[in-house]
PDB file of N, CA, C and O in Angstrom, chain B, residues numbered from 101:
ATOM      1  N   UNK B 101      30.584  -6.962  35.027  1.00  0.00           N
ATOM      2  CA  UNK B 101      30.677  -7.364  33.634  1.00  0.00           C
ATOM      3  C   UNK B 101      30.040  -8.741  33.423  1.00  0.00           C
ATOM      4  O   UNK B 101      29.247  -9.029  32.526  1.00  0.00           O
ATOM      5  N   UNK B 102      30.365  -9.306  34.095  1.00  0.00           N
ATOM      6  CA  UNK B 102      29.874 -10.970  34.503  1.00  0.00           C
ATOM      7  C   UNK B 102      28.296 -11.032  33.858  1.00  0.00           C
ATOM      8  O   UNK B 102      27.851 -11.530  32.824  1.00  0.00           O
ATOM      9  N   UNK B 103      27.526 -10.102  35.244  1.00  0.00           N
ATOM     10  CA  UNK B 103      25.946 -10.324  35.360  1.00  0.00           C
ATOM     11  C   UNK B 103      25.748  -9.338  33.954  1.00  0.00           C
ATOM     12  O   UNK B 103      24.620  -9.491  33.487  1.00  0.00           O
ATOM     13  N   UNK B 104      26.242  -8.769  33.503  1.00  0.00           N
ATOM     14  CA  UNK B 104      25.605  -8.244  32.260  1.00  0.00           C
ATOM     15  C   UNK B 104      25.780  -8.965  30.747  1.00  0.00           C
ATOM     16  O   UNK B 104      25.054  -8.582  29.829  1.00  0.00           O
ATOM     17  N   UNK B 105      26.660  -9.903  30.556  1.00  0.00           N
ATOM     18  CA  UNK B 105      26.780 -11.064  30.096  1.00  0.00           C
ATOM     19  C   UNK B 105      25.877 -12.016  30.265  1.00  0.00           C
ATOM     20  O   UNK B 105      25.848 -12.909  29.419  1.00  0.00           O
ATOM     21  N   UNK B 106      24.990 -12.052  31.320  1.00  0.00           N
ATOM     22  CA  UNK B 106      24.688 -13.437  31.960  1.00  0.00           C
ATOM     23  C   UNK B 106      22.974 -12.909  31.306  1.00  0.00           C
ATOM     24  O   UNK B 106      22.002 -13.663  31.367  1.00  0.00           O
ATOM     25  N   UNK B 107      22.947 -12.211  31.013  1.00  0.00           N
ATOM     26  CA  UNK B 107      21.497 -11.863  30.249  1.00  0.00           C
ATOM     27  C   UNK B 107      21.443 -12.116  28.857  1.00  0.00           C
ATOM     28  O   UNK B 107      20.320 -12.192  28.359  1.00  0.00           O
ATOM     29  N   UNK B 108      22.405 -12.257  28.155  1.00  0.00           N
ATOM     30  CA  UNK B 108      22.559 -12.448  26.731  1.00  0.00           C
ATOM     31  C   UNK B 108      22.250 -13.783  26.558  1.00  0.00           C
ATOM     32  O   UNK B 108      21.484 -14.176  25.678  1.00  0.00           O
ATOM     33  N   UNK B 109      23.170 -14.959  27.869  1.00  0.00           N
ATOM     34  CA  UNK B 109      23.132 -16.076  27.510  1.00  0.00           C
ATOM     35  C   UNK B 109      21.303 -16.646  27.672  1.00  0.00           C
ATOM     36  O   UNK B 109      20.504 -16.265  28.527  1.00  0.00           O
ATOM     37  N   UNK B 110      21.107 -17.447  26.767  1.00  0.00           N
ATOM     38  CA  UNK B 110      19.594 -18.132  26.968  1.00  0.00           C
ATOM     39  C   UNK B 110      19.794 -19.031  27.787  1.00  0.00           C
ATOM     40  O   UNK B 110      20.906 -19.484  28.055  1.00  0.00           O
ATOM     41  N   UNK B 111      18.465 -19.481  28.399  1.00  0.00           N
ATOM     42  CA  UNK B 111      18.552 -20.558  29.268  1.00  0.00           C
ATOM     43  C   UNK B 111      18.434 -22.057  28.550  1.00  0.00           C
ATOM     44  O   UNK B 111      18.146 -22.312  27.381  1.00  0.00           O
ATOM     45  N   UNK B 112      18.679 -22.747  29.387  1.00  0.00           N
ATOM     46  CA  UNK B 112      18.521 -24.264  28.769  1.00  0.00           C
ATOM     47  C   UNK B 112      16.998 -24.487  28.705  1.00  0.00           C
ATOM     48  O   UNK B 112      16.364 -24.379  29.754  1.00  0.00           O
ATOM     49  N   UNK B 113      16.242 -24.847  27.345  1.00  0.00           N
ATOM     50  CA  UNK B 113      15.092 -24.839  27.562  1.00  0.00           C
ATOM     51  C   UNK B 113      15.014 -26.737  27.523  1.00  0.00           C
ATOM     52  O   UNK B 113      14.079 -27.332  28.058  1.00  0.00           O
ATOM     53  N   UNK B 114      15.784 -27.228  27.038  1.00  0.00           N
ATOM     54  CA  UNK B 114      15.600 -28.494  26.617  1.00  0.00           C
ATOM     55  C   UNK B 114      16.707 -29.607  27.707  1.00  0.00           C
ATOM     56  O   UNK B 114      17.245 -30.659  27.359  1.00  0.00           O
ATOM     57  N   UNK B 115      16.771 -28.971  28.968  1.00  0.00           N
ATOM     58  CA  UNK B 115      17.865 -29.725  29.491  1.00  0.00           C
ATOM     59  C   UNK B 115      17.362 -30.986  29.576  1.00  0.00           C
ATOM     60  O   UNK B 115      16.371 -31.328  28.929  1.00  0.00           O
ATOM     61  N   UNK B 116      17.935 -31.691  30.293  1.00  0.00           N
ATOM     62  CA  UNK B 116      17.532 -33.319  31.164  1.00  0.00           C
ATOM     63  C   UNK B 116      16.737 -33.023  31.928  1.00  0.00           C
ATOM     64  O   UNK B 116      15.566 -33.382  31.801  1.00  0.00           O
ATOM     65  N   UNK B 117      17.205 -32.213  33.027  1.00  0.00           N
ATOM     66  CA  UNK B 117      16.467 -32.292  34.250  1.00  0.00           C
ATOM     67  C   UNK B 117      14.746 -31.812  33.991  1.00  0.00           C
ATOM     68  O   UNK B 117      13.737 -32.320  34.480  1.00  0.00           O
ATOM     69  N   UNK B 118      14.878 -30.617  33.012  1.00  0.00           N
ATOM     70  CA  UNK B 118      13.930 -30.041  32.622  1.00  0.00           C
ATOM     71  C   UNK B 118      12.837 -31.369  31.639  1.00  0.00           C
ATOM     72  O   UNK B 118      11.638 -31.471  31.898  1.00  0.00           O
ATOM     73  N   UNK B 119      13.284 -31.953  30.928  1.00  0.00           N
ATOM     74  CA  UNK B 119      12.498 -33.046  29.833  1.00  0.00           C
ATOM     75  C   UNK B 119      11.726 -33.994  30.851  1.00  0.00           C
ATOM     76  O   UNK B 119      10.608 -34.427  30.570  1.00  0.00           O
ATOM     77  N   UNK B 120      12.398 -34.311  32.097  1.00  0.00           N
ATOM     78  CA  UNK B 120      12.149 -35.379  32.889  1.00  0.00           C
ATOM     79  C   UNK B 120      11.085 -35.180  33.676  1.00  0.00           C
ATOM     80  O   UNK B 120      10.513 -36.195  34.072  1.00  0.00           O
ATOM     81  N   UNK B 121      10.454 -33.589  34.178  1.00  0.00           N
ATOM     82  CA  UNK B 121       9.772 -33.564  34.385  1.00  0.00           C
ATOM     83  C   UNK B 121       8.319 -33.736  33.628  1.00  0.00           C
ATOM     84  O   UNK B 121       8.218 -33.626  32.406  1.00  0.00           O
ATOM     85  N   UNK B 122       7.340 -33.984  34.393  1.00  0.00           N
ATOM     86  CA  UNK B 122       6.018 -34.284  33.720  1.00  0.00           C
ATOM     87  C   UNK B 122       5.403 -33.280  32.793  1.00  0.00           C
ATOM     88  O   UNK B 122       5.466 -33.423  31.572  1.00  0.00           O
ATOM     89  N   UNK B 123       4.814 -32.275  33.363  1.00  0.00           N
ATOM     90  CA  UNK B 123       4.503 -31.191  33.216  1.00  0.00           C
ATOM     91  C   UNK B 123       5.066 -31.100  31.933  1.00  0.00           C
ATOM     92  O   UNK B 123       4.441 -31.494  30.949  1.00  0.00           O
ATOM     93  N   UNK B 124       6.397 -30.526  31.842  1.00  0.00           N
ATOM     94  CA  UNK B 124       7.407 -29.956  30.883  1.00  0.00           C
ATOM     95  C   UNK B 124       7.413 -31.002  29.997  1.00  0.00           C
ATOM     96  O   UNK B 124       7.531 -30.375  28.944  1.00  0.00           O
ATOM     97  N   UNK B 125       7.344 -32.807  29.513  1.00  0.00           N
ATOM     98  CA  UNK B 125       7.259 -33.395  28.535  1.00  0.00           C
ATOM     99  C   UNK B 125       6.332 -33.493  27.959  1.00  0.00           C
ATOM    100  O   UNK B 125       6.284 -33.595  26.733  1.00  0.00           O
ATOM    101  N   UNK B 126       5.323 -33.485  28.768  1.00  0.00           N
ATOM    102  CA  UNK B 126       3.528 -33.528  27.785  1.00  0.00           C
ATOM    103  C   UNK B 126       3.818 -31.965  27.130  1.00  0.00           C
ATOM    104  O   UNK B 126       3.644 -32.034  25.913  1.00  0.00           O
ATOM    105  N   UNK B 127       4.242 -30.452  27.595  1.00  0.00           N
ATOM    106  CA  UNK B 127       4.505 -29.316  26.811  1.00  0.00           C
ATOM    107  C   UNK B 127       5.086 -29.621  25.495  1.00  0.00           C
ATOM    108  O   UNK B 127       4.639 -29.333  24.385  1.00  0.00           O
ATOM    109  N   UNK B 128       6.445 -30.420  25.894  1.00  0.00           N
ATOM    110  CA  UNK B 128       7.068 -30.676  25.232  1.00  0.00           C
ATOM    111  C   UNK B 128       6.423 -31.584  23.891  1.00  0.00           C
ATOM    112  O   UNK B 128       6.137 -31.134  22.782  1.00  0.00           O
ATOM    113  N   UNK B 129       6.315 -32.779  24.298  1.00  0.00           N
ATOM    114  CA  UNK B 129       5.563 -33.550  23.672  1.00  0.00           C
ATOM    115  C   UNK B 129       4.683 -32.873  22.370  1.00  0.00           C
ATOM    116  O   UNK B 129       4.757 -33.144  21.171  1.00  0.00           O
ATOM    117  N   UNK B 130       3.882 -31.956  23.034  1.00  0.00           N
ATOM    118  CA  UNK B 130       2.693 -31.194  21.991  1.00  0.00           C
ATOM    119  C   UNK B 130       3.634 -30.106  21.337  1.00  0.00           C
ATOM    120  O   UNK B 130       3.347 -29.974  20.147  1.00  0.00           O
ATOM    121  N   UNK B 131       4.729 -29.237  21.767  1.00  0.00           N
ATOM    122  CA  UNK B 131       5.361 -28.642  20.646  1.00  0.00           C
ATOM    123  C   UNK B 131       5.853 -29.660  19.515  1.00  0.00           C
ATOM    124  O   UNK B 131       5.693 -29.405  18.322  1.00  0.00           O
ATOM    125  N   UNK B 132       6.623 -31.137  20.090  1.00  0.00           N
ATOM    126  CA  UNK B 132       6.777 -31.769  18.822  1.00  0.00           C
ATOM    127  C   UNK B 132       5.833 -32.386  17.721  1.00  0.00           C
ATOM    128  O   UNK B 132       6.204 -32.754  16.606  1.00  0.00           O
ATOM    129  N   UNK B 133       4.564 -32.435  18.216  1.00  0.00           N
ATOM    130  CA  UNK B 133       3.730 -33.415  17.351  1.00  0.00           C
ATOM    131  C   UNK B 133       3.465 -32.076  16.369  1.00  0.00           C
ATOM    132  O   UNK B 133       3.595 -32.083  15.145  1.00  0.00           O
ATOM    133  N   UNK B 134       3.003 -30.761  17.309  1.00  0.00           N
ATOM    134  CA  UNK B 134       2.493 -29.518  16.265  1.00  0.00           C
ATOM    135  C   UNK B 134       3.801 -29.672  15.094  1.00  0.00           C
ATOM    136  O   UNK B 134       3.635 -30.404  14.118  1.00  0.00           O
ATOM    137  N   UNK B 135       4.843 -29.066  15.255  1.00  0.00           N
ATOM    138  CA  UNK B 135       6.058 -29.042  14.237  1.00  0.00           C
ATOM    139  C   UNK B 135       5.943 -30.502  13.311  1.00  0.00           C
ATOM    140  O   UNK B 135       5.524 -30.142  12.210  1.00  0.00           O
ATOM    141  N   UNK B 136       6.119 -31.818  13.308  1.00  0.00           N
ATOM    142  CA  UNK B 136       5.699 -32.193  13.022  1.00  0.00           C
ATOM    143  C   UNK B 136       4.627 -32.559  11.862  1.00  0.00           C
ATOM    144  O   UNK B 136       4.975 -33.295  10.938  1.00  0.00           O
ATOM    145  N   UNK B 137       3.424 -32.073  11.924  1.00  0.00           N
ATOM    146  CA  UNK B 137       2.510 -31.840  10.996  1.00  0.00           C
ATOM    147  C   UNK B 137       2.555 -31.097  10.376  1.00  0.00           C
ATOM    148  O   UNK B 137       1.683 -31.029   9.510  1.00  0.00           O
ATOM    149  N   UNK B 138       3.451 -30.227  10.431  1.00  0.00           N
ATOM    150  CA  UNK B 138       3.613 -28.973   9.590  1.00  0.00           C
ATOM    151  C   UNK B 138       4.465 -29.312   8.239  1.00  0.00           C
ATOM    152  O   UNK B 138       5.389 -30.116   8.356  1.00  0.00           O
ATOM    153  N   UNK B 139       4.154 -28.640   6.750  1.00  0.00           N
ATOM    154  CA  UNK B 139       4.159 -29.318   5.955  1.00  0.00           C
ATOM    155  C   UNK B 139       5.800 -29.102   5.440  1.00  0.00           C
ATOM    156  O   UNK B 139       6.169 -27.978   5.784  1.00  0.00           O
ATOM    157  N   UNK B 140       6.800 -29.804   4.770  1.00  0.00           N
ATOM    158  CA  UNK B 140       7.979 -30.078   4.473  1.00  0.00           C
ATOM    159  C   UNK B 140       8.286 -29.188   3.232  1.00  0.00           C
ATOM    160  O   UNK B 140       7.374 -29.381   2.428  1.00  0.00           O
ATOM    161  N   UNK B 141       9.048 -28.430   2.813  1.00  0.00           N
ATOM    162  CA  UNK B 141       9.341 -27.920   1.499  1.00  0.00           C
ATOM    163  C   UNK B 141       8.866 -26.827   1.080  1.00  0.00           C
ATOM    164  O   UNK B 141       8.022 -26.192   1.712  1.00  0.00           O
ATOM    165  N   UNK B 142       9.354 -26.464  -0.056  1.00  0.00           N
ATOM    166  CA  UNK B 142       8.812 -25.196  -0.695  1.00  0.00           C
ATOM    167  C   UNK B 142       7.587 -25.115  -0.585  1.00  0.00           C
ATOM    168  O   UNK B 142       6.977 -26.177  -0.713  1.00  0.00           O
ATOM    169  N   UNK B 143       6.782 -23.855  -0.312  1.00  0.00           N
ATOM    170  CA  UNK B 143       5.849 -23.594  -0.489  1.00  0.00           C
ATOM    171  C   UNK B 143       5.111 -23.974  -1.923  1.00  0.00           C
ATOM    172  O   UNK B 143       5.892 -23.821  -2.863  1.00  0.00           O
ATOM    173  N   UNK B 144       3.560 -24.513  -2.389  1.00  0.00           N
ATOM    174  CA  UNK B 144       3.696 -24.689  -3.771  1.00  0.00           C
ATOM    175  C   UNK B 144       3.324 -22.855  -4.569  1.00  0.00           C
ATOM    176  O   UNK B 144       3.347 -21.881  -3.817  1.00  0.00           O
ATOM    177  N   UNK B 145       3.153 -22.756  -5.418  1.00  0.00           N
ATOM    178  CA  UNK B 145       2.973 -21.536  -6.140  1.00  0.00           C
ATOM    179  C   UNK B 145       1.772 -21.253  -6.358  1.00  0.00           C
ATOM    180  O   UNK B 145       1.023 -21.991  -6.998  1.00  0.00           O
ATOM    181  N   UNK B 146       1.381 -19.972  -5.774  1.00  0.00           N
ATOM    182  CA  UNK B 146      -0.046 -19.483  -6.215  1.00  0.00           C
ATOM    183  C   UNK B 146      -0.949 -19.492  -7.048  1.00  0.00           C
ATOM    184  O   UNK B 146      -0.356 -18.941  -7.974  1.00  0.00           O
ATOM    185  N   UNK B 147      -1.889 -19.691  -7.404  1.00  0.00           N
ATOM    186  CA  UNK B 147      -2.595 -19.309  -8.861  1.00  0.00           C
ATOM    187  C   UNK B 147      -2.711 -18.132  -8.924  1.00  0.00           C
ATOM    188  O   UNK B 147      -2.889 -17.492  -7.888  1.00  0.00           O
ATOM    189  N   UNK B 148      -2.637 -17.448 -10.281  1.00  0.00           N
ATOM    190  CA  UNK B 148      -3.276 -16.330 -10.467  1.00  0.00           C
ATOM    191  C   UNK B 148      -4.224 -16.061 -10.054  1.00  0.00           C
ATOM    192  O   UNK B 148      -4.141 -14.915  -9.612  1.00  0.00           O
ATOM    193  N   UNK B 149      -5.691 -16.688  -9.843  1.00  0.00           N
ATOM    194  CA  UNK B 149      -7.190 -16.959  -9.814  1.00  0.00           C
ATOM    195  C   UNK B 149      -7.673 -16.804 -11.666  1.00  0.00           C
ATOM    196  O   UNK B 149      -7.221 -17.116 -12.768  1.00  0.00           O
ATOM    197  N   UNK B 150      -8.834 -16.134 -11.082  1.00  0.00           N
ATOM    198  CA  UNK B 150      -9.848 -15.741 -12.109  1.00  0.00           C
ATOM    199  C   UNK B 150      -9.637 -14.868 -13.075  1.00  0.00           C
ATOM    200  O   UNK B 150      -9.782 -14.814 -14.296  1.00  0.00           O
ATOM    201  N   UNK B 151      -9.099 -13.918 -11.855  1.00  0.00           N
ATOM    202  CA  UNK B 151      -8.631 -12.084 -12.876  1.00  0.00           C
ATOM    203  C   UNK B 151      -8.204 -12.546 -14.272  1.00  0.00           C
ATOM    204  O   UNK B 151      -7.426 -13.462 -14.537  1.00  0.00           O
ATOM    205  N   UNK B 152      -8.804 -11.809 -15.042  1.00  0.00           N
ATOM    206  CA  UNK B 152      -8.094 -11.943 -16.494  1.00  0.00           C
ATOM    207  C   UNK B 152      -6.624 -11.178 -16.223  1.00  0.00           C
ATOM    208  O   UNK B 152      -5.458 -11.559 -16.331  1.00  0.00           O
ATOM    209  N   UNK B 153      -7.257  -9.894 -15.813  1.00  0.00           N
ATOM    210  CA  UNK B 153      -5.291  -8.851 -15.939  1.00  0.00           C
ATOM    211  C   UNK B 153      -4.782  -9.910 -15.014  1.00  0.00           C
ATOM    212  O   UNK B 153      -3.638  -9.525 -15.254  1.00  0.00           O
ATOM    213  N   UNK B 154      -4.627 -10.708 -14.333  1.00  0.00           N
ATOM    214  CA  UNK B 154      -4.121 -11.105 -13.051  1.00  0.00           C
ATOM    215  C   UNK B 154      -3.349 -12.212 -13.754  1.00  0.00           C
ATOM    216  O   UNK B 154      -2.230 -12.565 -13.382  1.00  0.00           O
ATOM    217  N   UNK B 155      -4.016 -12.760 -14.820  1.00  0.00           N
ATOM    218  CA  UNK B 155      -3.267 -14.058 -15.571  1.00  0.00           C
ATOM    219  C   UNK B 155      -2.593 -13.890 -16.454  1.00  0.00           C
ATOM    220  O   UNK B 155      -1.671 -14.628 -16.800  1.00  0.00           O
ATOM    221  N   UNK B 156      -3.116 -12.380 -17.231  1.00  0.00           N
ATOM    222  CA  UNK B 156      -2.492 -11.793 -18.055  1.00  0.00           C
ATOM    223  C   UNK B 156      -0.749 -11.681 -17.718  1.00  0.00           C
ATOM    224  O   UNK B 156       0.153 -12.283 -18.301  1.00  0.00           O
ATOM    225  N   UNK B 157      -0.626 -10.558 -16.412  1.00  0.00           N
ATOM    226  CA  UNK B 157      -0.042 -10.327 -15.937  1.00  0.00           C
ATOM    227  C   UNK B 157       1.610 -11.299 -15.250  1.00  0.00           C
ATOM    228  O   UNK B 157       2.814 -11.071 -15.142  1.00  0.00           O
ATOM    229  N   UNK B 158       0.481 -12.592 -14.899  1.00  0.00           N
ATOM    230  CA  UNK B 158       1.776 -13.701 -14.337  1.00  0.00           C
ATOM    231  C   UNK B 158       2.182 -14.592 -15.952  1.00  0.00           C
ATOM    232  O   UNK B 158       3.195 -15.282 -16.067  1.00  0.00           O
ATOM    233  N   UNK B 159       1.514 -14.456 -16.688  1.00  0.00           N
ATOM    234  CA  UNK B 159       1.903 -15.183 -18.173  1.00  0.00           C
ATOM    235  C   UNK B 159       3.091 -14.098 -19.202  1.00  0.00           C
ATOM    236  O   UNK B 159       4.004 -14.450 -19.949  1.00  0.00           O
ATOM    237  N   UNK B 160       2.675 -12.934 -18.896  1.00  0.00           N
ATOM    238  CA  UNK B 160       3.486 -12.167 -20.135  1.00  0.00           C
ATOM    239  C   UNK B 160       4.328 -11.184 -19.146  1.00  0.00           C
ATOM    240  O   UNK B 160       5.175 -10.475 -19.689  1.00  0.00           O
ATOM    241  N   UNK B 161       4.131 -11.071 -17.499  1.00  0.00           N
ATOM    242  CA  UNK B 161       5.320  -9.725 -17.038  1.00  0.00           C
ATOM    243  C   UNK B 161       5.721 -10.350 -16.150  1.00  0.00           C
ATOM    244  O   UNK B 161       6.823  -9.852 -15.917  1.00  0.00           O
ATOM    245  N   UNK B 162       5.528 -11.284 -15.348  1.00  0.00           N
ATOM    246  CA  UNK B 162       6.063 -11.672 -13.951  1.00  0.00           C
ATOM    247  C   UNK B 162       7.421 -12.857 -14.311  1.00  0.00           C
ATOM    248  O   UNK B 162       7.348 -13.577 -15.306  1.00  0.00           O
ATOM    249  N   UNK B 163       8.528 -12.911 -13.424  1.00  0.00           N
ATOM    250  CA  UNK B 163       8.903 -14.304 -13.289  1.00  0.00           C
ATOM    251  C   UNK B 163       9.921 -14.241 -14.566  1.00  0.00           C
ATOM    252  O   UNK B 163      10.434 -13.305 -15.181  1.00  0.00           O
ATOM    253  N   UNK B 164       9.986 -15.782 -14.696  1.00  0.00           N
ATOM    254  CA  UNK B 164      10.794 -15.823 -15.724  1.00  0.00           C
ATOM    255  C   UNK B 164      10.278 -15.753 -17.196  1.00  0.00           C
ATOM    256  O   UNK B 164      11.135 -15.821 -18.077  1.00  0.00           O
ATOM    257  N   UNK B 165       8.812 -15.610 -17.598  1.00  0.00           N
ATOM    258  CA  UNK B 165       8.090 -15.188 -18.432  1.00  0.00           C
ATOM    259  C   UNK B 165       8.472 -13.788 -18.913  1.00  0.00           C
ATOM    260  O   UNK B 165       8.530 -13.621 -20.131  1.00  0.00           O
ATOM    261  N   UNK B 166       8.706 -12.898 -18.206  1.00  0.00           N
ATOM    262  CA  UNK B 166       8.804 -11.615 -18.932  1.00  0.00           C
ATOM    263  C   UNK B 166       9.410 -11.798 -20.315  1.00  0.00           C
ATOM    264  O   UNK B 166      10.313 -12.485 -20.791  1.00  0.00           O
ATOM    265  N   UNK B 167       8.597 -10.959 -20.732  1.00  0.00           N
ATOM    266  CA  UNK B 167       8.903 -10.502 -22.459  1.00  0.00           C
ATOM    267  C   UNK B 167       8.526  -9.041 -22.770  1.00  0.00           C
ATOM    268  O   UNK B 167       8.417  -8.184 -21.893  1.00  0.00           O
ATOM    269  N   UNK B 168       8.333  -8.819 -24.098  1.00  0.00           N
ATOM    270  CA  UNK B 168       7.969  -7.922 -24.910  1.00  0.00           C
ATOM    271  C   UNK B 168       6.955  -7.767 -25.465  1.00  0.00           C
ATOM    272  O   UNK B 168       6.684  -6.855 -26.247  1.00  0.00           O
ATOM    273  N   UNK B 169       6.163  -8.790 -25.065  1.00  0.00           N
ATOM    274  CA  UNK B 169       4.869  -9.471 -25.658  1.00  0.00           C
ATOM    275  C   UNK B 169       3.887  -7.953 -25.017  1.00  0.00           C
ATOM    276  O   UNK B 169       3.427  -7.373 -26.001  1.00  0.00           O
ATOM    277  N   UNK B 170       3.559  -7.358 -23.924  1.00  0.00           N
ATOM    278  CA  UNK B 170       2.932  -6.704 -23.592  1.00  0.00           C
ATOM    279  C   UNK B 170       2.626  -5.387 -24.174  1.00  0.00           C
ATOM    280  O   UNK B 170       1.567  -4.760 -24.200  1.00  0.00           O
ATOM    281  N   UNK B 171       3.978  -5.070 -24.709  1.00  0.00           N
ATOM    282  CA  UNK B 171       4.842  -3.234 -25.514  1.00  0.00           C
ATOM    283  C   UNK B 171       3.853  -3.923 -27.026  1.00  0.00           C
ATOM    284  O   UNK B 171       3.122  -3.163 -27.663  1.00  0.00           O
ATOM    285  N   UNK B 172       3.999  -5.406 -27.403  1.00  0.00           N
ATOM    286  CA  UNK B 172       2.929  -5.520 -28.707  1.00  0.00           C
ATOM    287  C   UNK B 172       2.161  -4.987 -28.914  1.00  0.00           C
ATOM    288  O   UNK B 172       1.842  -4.130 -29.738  1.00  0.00           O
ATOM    289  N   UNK B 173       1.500  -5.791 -27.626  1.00  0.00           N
ATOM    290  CA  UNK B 173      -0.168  -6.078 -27.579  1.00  0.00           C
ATOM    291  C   UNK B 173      -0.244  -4.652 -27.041  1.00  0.00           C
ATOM    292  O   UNK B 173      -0.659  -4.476 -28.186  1.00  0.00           O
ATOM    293  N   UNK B 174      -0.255  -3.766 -26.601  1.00  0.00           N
ATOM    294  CA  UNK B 174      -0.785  -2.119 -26.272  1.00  0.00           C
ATOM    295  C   UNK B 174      -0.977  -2.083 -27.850  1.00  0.00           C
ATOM    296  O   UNK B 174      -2.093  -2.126 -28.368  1.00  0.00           O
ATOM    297  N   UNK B 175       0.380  -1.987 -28.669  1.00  0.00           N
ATOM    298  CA  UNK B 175       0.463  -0.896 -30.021  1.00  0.00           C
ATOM    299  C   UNK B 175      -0.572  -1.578 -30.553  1.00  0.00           C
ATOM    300  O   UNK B 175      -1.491  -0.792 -30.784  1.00  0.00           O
ATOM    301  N   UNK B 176      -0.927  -3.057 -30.951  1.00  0.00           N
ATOM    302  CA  UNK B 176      -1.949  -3.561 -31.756  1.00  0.00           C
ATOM    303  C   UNK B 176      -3.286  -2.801 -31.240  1.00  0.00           C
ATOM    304  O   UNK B 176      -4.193  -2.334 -31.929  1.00  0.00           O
ATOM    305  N   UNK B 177      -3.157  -2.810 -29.952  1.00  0.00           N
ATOM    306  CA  UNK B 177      -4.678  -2.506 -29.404  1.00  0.00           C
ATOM    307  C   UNK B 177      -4.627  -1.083 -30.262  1.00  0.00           C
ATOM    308  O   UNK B 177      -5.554  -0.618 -30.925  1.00  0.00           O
ATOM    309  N   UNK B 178      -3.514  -0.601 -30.106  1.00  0.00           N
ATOM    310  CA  UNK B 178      -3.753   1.206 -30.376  1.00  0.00           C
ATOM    311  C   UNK B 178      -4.111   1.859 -31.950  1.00  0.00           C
ATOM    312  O   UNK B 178      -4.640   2.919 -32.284  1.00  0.00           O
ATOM    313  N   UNK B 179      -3.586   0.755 -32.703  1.00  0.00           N
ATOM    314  CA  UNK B 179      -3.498   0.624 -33.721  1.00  0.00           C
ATOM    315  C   UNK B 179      -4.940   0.199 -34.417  1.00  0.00           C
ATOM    316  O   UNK B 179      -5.381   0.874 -35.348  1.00  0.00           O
ATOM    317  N   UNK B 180      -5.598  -0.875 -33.950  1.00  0.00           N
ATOM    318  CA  UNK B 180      -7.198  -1.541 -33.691  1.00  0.00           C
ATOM    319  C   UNK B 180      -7.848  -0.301 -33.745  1.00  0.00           C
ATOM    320  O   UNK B 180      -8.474   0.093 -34.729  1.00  0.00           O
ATOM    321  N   UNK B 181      -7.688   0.397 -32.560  1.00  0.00           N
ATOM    322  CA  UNK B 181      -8.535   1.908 -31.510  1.00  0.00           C
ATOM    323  C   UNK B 181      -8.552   2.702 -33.050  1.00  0.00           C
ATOM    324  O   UNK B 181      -9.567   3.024 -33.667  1.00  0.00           O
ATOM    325  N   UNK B 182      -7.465   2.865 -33.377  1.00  0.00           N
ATOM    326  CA  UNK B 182      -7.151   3.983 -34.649  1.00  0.00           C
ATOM    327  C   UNK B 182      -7.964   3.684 -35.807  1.00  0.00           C
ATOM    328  O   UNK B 182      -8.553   4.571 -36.425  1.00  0.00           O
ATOM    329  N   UNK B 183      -8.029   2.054 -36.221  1.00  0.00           N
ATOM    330  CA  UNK B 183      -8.741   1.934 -37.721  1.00  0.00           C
ATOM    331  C   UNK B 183      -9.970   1.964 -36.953  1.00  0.00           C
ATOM    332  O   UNK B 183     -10.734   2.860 -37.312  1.00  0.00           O
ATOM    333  N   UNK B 184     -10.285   1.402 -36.212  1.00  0.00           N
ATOM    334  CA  UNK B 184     -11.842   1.531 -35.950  1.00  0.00           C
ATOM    335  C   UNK B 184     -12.710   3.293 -36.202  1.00  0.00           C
ATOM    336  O   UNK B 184     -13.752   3.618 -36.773  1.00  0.00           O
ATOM    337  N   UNK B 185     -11.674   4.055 -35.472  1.00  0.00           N
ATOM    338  CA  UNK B 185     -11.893   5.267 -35.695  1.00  0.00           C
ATOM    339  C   UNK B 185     -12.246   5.703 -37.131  1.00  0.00           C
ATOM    340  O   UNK B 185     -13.264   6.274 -37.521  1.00  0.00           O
ATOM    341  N   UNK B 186     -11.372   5.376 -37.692  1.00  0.00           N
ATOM    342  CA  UNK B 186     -11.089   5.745 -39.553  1.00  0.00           C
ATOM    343  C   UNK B 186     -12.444   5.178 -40.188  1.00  0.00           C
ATOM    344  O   UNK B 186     -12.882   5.741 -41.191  1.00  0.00           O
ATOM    345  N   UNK B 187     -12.983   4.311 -39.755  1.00  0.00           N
ATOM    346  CA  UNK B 187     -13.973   3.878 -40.579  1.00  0.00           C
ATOM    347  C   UNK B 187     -15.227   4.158 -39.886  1.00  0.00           C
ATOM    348  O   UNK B 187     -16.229   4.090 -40.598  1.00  0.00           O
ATOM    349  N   UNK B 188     -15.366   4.402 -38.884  1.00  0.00           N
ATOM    350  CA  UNK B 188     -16.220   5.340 -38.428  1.00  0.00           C
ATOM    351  C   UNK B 188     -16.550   6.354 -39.253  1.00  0.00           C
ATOM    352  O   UNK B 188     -17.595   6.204 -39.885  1.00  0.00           O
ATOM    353  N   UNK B 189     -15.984   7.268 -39.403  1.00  0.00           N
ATOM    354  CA  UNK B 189     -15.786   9.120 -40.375  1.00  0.00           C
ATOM    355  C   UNK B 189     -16.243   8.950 -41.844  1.00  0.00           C
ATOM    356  O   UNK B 189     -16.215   9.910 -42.614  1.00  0.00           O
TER     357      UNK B 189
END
């Protein structure tokens, strides 16, 4: 029961004896400087880019923006589509 326990536990990666050696502090050393430089905090937030639907999209459906604004703008368009038709004939 012992030795099958004894696999769960991790080893000491950061002991004394282990830091003191050479080898293992310059390792060491370069895992801390990497972490380190690495940047603090929230990630910042994407841009949409360029895409028109893409800006469309994060302005009137995504996030805390969502609205109704979109269910509008279809019917106007559909509505547009329709007189254009009418005066066509």
């Amino acid at each position: 029961m012992a030795s099958a326990l004894k696999n769960l536990i991790p080893p000491k990666i950061a002991s004394a004896q282990a830091l003191s050696s050479s080898s293992t502090a310059a390792r060491m050393q370069r895992v801390v400087e990497f972490y380190s430089k690495l940047p603090k905090g929230p990630a910042p937030k994407a841009s949409p880019g360029l895409n028109p639907f893409a800006r469309y999209k994060a302005r009137y459906i995504d996030g805390e923006n969502a609205s109704g604004a979109p269910l509008f703008h279809a019917m106007l368009g559909l509505f547009l589509i329709g007189q254009e038709e009418r005066v066509r004939e």
